[in-house]
PyMOL Python script that loads the backbone (N, CA, C, O; Angstrom):
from pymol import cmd

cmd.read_pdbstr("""\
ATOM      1  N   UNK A   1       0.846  -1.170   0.000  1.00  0.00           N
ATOM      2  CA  UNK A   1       0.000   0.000   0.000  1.00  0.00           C
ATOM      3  C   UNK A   1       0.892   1.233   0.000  1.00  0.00           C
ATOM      4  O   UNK A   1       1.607   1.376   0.992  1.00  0.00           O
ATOM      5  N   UNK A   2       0.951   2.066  -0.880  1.00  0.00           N
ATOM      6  CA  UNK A   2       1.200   3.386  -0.752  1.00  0.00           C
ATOM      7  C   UNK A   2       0.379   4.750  -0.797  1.00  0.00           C
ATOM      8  O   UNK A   2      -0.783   4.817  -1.199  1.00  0.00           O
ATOM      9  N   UNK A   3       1.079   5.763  -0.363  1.00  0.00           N
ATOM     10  CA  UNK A   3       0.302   7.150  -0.537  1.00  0.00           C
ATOM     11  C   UNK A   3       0.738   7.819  -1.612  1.00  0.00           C
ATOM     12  O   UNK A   3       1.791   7.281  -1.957  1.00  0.00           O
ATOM     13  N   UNK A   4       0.390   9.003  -2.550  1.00  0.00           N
ATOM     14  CA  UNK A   4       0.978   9.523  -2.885  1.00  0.00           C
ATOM     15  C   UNK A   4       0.522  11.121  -2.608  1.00  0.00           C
ATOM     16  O   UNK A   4      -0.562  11.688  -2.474  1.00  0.00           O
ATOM     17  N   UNK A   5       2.294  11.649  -2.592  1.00  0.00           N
ATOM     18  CA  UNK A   5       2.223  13.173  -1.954  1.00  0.00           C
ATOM     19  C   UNK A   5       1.968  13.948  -3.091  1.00  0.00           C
ATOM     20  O   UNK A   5       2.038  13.360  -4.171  1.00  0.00           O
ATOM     21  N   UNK A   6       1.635  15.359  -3.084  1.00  0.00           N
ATOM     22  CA  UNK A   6       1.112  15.864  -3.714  1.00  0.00           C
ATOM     23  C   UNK A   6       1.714  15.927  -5.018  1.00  0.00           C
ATOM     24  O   UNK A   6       1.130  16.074  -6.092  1.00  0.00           O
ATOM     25  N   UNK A   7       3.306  15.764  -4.745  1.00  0.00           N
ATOM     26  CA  UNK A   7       3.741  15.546  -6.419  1.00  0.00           C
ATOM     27  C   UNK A   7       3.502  14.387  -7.268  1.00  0.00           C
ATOM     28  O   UNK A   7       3.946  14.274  -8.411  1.00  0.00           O
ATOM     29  N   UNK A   8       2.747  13.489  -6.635  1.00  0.00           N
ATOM     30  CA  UNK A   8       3.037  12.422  -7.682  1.00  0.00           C
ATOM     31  C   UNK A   8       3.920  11.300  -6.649  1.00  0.00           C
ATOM     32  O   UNK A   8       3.493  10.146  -6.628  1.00  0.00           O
ATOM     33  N   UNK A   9       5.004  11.601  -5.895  1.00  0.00           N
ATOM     34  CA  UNK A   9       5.411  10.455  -5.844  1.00  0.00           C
ATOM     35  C   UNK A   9       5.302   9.374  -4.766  1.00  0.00           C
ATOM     36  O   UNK A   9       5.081   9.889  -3.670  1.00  0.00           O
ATOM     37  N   UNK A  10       5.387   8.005  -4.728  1.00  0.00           N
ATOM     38  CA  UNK A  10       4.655   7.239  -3.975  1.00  0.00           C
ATOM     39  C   UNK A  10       5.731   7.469  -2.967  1.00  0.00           C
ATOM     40  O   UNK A  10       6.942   7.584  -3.157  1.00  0.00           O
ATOM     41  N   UNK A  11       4.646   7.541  -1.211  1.00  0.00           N
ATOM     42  CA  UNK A  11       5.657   6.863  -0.388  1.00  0.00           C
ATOM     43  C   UNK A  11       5.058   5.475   0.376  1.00  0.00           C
ATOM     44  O   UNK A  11       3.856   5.217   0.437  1.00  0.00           O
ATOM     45  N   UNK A  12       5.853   4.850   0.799  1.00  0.00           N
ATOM     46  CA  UNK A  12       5.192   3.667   2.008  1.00  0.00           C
ATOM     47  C   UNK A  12       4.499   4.337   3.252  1.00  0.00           C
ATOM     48  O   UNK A  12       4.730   5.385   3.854  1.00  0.00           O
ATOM     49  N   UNK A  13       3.653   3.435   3.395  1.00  0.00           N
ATOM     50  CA  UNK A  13       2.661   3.079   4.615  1.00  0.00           C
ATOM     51  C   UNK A  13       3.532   2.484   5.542  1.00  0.00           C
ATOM     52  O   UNK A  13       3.902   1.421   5.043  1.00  0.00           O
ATOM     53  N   UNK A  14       3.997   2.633   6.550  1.00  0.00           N
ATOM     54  CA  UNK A  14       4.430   1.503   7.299  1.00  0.00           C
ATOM     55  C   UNK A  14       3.798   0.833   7.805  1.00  0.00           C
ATOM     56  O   UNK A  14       2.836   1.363   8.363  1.00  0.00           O
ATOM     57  N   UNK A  15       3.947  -0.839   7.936  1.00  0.00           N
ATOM     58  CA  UNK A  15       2.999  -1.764   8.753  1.00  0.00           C
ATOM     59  C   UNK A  15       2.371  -2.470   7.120  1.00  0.00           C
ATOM     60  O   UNK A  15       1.886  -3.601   7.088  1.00  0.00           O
ATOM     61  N   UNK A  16       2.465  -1.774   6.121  1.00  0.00           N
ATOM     62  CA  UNK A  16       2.138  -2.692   4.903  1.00  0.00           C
ATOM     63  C   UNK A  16       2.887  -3.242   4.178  1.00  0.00           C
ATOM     64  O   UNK A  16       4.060  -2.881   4.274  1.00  0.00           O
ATOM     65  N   UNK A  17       2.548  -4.363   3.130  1.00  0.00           N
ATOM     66  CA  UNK A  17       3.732  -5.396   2.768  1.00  0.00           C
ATOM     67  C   UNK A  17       3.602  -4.627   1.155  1.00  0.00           C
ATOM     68  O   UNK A  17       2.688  -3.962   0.669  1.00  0.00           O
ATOM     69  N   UNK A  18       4.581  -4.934   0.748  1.00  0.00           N
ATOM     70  CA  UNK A  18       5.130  -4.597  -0.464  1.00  0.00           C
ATOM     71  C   UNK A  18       4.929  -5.644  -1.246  1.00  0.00           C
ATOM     72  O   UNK A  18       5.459  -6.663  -0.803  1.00  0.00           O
ATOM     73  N   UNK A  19       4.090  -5.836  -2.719  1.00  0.00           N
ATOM     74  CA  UNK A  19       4.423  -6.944  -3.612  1.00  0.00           C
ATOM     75  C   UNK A  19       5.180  -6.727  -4.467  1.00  0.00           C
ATOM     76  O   UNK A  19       4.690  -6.042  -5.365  1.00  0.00           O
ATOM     77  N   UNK A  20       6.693  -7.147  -4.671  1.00  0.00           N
ATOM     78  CA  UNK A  20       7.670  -6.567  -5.356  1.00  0.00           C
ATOM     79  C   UNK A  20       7.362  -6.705  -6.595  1.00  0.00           C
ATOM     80  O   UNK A  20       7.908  -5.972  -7.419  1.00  0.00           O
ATOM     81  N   UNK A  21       6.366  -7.730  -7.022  1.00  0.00           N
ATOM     82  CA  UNK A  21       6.426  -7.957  -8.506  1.00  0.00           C
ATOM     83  C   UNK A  21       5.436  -6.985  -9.419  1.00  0.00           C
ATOM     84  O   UNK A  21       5.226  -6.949 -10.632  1.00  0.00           O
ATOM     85  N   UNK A  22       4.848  -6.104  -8.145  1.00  0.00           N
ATOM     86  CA  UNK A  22       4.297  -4.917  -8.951  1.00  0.00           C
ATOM     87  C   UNK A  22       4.706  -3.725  -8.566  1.00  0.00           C
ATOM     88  O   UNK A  22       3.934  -2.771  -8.466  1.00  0.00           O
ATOM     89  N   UNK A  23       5.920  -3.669  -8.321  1.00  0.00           N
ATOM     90  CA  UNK A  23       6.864  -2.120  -7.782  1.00  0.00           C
ATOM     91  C   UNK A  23       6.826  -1.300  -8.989  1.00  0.00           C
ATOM     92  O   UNK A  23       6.896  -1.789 -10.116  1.00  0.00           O
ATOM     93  N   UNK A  24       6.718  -0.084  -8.758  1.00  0.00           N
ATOM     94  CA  UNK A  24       7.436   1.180 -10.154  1.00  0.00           C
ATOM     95  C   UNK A  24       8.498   1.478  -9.559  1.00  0.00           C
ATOM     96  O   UNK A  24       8.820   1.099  -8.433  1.00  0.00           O
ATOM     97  N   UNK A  25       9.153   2.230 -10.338  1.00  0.00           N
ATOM     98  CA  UNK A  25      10.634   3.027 -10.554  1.00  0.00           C
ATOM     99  C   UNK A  25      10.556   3.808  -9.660  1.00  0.00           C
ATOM    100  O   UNK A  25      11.716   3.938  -9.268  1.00  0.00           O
ATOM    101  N   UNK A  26       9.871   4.472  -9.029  1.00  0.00           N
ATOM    102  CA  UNK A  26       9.100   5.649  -8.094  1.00  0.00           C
ATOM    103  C   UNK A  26       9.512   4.837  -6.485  1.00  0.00           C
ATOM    104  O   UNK A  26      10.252   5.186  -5.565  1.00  0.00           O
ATOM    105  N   UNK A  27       8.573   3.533  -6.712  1.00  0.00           N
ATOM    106  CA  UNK A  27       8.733   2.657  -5.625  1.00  0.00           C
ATOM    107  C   UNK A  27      10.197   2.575  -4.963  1.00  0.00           C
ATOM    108  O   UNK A  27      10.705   3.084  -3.964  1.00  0.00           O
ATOM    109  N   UNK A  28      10.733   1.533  -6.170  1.00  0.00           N
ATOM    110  CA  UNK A  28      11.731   1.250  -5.984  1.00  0.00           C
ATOM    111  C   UNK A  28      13.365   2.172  -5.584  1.00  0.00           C
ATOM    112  O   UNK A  28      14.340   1.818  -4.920  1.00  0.00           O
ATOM    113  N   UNK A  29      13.082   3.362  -6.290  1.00  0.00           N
ATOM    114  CA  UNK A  29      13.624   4.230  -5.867  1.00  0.00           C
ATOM    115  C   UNK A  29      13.965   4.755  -4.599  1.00  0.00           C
ATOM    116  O   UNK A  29      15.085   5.108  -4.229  1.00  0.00           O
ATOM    117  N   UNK A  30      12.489   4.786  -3.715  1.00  0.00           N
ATOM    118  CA  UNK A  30      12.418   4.977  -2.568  1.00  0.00           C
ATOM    119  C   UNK A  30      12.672   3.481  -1.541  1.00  0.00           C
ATOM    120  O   UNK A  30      12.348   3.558  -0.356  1.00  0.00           O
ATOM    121  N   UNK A  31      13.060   2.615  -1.900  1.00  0.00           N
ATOM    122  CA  UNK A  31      13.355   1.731  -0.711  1.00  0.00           C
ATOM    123  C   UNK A  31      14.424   1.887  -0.115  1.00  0.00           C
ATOM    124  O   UNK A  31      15.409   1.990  -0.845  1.00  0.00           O
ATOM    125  N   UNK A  32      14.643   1.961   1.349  1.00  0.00           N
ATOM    126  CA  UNK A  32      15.728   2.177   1.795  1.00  0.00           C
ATOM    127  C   UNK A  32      16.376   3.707   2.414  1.00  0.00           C
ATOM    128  O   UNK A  32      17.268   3.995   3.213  1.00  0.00           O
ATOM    129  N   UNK A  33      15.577   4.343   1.724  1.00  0.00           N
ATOM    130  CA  UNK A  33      15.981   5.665   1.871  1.00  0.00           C
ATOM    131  C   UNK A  33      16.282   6.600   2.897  1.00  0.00           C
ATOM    132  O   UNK A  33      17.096   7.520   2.981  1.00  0.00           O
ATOM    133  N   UNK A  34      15.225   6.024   3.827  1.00  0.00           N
ATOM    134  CA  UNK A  34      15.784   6.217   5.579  1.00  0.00           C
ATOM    135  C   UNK A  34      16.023   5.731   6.308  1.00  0.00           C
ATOM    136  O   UNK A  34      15.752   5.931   7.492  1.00  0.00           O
ATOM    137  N   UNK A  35      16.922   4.509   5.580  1.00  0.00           N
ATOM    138  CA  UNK A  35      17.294   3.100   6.301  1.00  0.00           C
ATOM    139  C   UNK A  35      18.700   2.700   6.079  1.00  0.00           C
ATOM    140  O   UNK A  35      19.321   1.953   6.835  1.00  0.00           O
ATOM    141  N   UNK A  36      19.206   3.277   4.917  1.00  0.00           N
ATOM    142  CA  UNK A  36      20.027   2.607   3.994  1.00  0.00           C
ATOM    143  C   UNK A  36      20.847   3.829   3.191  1.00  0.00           C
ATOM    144  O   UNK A  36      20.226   4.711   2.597  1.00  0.00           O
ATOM    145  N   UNK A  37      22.404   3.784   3.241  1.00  0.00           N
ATOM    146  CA  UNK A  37      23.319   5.356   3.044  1.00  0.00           C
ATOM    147  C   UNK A  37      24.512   4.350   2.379  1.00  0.00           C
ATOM    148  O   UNK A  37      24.825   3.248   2.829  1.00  0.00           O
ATOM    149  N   UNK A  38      24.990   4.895   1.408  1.00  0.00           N
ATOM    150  CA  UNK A  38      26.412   3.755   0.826  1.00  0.00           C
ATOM    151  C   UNK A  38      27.201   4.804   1.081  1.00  0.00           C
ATOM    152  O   UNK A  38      27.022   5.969   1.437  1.00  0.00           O
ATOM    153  N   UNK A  39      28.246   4.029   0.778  1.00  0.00           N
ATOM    154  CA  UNK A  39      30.205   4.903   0.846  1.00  0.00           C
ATOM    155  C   UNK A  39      30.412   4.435  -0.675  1.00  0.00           C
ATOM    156  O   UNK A  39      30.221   3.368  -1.260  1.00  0.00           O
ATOM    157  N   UNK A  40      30.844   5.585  -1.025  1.00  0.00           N
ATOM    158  CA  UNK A  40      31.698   5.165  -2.310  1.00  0.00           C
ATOM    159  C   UNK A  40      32.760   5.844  -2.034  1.00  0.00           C
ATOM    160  O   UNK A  40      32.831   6.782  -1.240  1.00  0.00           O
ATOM    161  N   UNK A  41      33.932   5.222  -2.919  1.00  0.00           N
ATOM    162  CA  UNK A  41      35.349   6.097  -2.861  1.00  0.00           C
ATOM    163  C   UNK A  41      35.366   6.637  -3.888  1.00  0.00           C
ATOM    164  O   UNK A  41      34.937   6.087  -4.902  1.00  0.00           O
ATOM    165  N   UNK A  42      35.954   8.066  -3.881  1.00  0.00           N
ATOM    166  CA  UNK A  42      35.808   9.033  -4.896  1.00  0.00           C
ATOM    167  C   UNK A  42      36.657   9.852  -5.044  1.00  0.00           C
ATOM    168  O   UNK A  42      36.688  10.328  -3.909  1.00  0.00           O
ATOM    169  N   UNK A  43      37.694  10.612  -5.846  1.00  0.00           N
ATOM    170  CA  UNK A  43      38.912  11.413  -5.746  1.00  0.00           C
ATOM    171  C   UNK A  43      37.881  12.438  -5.939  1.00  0.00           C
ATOM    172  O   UNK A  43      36.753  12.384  -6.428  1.00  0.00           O
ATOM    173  N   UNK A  44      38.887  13.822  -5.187  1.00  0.00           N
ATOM    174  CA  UNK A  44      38.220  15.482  -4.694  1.00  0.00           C
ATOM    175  C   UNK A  44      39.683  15.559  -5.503  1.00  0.00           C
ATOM    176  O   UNK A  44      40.466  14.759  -6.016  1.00  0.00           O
ATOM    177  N   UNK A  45      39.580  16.998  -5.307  1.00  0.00           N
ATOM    178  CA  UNK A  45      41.010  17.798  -5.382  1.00  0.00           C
ATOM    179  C   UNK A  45      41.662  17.969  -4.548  1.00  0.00           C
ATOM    180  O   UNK A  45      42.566  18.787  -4.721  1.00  0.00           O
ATOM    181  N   UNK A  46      41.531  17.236  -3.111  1.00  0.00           N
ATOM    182  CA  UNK A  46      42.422  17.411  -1.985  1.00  0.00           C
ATOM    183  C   UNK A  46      42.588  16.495  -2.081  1.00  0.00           C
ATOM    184  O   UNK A  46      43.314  16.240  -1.120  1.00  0.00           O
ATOM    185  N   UNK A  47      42.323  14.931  -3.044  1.00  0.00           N
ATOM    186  CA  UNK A  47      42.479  13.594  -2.873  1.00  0.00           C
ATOM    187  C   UNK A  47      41.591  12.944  -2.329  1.00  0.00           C
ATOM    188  O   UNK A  47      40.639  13.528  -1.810  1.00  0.00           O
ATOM    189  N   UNK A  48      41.729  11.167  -2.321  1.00  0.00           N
ATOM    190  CA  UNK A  48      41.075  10.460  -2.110  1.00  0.00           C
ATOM    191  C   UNK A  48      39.828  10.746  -0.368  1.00  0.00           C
ATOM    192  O   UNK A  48      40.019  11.066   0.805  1.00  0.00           O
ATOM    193  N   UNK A  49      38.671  10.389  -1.213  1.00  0.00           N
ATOM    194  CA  UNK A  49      37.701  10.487   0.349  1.00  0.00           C
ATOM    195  C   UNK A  49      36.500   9.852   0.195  1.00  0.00           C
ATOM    196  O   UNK A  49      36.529   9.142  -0.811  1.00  0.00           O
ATOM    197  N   UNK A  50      35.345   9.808   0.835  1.00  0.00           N
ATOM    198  CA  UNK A  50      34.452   8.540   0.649  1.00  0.00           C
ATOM    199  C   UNK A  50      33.239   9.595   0.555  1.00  0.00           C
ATOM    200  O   UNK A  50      32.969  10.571   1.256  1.00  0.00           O
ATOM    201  N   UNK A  51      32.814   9.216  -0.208  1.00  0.00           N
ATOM    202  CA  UNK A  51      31.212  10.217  -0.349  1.00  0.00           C
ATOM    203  C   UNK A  51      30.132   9.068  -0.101  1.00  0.00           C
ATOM    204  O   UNK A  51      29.935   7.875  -0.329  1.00  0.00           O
ATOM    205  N   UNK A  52      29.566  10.164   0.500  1.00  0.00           N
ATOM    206  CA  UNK A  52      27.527   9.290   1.244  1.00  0.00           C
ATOM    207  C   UNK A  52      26.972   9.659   0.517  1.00  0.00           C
ATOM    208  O   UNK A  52      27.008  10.800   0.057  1.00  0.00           O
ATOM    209  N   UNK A  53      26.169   8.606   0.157  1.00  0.00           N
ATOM    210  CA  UNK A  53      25.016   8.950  -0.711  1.00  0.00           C
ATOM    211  C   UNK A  53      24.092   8.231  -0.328  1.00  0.00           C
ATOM    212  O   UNK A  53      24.311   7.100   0.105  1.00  0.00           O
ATOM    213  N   UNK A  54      22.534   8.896  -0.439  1.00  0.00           N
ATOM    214  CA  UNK A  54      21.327   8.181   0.259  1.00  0.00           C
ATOM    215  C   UNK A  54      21.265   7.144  -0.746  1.00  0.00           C
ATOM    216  O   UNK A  54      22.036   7.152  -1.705  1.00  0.00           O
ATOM    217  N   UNK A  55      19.852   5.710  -0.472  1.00  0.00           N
ATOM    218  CA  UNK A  55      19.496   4.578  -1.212  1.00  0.00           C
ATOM    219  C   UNK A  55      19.302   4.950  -2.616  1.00  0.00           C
ATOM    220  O   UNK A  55      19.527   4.182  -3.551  1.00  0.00           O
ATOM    221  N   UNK A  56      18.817   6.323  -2.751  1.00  0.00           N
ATOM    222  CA  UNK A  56      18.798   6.317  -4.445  1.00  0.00           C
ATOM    223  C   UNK A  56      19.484   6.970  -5.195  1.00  0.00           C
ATOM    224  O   UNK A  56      19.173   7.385  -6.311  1.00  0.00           O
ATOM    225  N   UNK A  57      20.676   7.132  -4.507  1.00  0.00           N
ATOM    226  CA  UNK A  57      22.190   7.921  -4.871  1.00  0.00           C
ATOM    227  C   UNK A  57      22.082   9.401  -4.641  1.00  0.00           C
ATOM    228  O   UNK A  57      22.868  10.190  -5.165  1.00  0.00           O
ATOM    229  N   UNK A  58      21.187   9.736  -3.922  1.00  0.00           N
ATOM    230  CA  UNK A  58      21.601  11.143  -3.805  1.00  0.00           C
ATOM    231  C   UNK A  58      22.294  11.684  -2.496  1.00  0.00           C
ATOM    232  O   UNK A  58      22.023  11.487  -1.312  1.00  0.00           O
ATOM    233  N   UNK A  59      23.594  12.670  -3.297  1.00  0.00           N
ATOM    234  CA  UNK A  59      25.154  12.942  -2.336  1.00  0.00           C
ATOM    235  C   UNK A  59      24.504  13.109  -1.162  1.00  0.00           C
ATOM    236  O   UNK A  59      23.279  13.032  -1.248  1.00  0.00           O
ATOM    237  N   UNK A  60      24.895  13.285  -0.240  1.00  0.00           N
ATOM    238  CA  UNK A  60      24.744  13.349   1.311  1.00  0.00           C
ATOM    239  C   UNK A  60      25.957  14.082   2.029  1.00  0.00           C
ATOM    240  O   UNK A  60      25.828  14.883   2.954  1.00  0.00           O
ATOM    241  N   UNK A  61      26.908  13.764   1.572  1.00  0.00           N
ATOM    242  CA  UNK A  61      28.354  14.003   2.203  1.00  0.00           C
ATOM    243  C   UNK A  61      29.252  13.387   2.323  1.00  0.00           C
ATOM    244  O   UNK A  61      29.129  12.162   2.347  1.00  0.00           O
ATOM    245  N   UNK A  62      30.677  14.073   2.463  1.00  0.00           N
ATOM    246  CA  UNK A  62      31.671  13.209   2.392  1.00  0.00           C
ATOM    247  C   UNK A  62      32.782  13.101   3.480  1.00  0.00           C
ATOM    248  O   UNK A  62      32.690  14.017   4.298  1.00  0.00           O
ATOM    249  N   UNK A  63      33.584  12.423   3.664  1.00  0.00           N
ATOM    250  CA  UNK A  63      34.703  12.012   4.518  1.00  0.00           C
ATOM    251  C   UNK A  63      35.675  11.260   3.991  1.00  0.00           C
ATOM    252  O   UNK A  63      35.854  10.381   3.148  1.00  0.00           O
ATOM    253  N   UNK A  64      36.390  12.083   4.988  1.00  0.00           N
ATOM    254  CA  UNK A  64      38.045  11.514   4.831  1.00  0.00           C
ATOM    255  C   UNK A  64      38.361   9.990   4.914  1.00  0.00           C
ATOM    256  O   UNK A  64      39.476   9.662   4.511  1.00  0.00           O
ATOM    257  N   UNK A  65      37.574   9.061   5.360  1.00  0.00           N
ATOM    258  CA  UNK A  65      37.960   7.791   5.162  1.00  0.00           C
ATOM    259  C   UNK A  65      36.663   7.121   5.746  1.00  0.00           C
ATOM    260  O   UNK A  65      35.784   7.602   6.460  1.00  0.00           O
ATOM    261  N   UNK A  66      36.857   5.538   5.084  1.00  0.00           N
ATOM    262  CA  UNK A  66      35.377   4.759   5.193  1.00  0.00           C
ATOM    263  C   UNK A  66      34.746   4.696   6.488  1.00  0.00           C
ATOM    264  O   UNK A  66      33.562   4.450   6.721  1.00  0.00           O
ATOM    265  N   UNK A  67      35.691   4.954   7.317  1.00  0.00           N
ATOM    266  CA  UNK A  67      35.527   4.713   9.030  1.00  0.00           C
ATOM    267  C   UNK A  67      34.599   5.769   9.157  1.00  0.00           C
ATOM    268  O   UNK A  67      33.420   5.424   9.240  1.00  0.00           O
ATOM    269  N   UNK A  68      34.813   6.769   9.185  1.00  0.00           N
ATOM    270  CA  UNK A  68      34.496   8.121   9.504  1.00  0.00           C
ATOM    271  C   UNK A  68      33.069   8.339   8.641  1.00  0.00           C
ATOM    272  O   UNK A  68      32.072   8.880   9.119  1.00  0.00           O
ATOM    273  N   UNK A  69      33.160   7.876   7.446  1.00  0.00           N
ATOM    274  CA  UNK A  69      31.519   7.753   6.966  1.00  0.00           C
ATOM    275  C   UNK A  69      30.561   6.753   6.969  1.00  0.00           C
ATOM    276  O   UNK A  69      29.357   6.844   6.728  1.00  0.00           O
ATOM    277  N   UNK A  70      31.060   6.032   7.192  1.00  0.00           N
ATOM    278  CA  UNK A  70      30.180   4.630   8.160  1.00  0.00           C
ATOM    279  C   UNK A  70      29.675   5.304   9.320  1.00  0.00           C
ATOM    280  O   UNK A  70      28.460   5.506   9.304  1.00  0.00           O
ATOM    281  N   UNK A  71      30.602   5.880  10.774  1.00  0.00           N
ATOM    282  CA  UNK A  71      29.972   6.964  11.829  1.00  0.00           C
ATOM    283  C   UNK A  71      28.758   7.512  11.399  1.00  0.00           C
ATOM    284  O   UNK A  71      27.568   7.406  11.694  1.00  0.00           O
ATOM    285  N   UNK A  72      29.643   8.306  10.382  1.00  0.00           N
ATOM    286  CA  UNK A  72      28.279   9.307  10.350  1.00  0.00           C
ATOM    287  C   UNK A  72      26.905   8.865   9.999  1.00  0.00           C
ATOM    288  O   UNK A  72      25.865   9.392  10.395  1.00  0.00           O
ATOM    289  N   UNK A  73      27.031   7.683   9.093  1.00  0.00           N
ATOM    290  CA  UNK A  73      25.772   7.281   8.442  1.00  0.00           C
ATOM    291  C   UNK A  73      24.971   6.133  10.017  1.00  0.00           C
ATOM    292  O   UNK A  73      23.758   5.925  10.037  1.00  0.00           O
ATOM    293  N   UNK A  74      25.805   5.626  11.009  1.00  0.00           N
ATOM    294  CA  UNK A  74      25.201   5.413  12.083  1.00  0.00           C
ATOM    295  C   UNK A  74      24.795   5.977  12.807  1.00  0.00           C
ATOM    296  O   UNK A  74      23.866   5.554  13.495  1.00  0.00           O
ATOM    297  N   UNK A  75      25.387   7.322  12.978  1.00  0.00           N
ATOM    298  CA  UNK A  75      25.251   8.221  13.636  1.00  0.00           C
ATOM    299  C   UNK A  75      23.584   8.818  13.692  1.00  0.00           C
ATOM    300  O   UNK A  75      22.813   9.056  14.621  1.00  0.00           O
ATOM    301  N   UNK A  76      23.526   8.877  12.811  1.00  0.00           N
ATOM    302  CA  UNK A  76      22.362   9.364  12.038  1.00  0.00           C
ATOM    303  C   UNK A  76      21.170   8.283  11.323  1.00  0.00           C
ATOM    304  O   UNK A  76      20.455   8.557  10.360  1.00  0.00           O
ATOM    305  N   UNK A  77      21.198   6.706  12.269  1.00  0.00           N
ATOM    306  CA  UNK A  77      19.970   5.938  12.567  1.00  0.00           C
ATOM    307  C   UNK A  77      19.733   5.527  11.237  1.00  0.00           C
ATOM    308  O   UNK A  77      18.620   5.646  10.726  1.00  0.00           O
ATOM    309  N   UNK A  78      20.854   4.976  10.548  1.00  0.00           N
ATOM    310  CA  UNK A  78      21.149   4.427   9.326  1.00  0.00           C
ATOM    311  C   UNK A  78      21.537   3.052   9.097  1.00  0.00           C
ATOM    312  O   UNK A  78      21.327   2.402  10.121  1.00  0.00           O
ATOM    313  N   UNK A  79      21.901   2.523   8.390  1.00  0.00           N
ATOM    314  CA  UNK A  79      22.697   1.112   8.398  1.00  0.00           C
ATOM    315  C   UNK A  79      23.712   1.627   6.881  1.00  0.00           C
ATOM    316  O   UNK A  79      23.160   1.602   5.782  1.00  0.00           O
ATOM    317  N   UNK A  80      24.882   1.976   6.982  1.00  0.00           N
ATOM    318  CA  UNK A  80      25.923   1.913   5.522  1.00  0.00           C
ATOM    319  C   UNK A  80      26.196   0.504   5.125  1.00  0.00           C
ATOM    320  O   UNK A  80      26.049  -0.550   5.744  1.00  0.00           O
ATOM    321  N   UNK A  81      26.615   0.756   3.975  1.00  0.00           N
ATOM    322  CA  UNK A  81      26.713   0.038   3.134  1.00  0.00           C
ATOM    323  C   UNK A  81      28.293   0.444   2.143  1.00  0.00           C
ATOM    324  O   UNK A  81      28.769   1.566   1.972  1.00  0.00           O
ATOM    325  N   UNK A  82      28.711  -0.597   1.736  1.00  0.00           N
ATOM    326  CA  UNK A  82      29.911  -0.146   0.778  1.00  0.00           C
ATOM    327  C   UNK A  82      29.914  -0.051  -0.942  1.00  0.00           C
ATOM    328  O   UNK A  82      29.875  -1.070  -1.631  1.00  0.00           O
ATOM    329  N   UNK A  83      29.952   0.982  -1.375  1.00  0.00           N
ATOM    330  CA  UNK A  83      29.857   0.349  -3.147  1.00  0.00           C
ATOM    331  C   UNK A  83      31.300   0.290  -3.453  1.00  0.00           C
ATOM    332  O   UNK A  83      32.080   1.107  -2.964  1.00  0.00           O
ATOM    333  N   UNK A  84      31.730  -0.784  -4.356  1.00  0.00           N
ATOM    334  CA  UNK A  84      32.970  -0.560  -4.520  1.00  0.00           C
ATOM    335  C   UNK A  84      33.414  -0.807  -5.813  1.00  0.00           C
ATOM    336  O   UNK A  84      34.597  -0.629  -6.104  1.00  0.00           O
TER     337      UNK A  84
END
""", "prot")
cmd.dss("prot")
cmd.show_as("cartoon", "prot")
cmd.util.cbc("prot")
cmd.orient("prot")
């Protein structure tokens, strides 16, 4: 079961089940999103550092090393993840 907000896009109900085999792009997009933060490694111009990005890749922030953005993404009632 979902809602949708005034733009159009769906969010979850919590407490309802998801049938994956009829998800949209919209859906799927949103899984995870306040659950779920990756590390990627990424060169800056000061050099190597790890950028956060939420479940549907959008930047979040970055740090100086995987340790330090793993924190933050716990910090902040998450579970990270690594892309590599």
């Amino acid at each position: 079961m979902n809602i949708k907000d005034h733009d159009g896009t769906a969010n979850f109900v919590p407490g309802t089940v998801l049938d994956i085999h009829h998800i949209s792009a919209d859906q799927l997009a949103m899984l995870g999103m306040e659950e779920i933060a990756f590390v990627k490694p990424v060169m800056t111009e000061q050099g190597p550092a790890f950028a956060i990005h939420a479940a549907d890749g959008t930047p979040m922030a970055i740090a100086t090393n995987a340790t330090l953005a793993a924190a933050a993404i716990v910090q902040n009632d998450m579970k990270p993840s690594l892309v590599h």
